[in-house]
C-alpha positions in Angstrom: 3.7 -2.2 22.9 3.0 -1.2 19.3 -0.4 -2.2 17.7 -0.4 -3.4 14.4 -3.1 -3.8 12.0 -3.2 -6.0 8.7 -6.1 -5.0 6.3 -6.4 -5.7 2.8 -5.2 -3.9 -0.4 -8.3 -3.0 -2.3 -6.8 -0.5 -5.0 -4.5 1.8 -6.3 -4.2 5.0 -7.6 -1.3 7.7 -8.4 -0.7 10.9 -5.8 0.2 14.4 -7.6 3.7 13.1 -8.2 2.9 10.2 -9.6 4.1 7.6 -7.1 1.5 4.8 -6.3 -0.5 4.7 -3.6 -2.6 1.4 -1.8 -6.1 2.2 -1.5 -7.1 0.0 2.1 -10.2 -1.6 3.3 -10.2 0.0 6.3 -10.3 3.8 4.3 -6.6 4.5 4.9 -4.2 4.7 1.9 -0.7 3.9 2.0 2.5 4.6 -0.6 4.1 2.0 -2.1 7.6 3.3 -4.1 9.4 1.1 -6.2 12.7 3.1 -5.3 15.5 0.8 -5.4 17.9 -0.2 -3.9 15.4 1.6 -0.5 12.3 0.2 -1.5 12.3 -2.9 -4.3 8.8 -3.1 -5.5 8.5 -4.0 -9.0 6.0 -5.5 -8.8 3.9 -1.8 -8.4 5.2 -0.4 -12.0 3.1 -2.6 -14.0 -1.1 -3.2 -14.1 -0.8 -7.0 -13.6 1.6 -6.4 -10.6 -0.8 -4.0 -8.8 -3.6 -6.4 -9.9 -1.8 -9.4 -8.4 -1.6 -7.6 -5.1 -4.6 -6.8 -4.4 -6.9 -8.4 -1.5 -3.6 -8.8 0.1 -2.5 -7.9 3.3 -0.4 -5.6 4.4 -0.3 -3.6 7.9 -1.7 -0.4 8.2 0.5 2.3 9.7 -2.6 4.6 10.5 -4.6 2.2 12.5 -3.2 2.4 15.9 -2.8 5.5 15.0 -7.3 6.2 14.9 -7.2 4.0 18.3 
């Protein structure tokens, strides 16, 4: 049975290449690509969209991961 995990989005910031990455509340960080037609999130190329997301949830791969 697979644990998951929702925490909140608190920030953003770019890795070395550029791509942007979720900052989390629970000290995990987590990528998210606007690479279509894979991944379709527009919403992370511009300021307002990354300032729309945050506080939301989304599930943390690297929780179960610490249990």
């Amino acid at each position: 049975m697979e644990v998951t995990m929702e925490v909140k989005i608190i920030g953003f910031h770019q890795d070395e290449s550029g791509d942007w990455v979720a900052d989390l509340a629970c000290g995990h960080t987590q990528h998210v690509r606007h690479r279509p037609p894979w991944e379709m999130r527009l919403w992370v190329t511009t300021p307002a969209g990354r300032q729309e997301h945050i506080g939301r949830g989304v599930v943390c791969k690297k929780c179960p991961e610490d249990k």
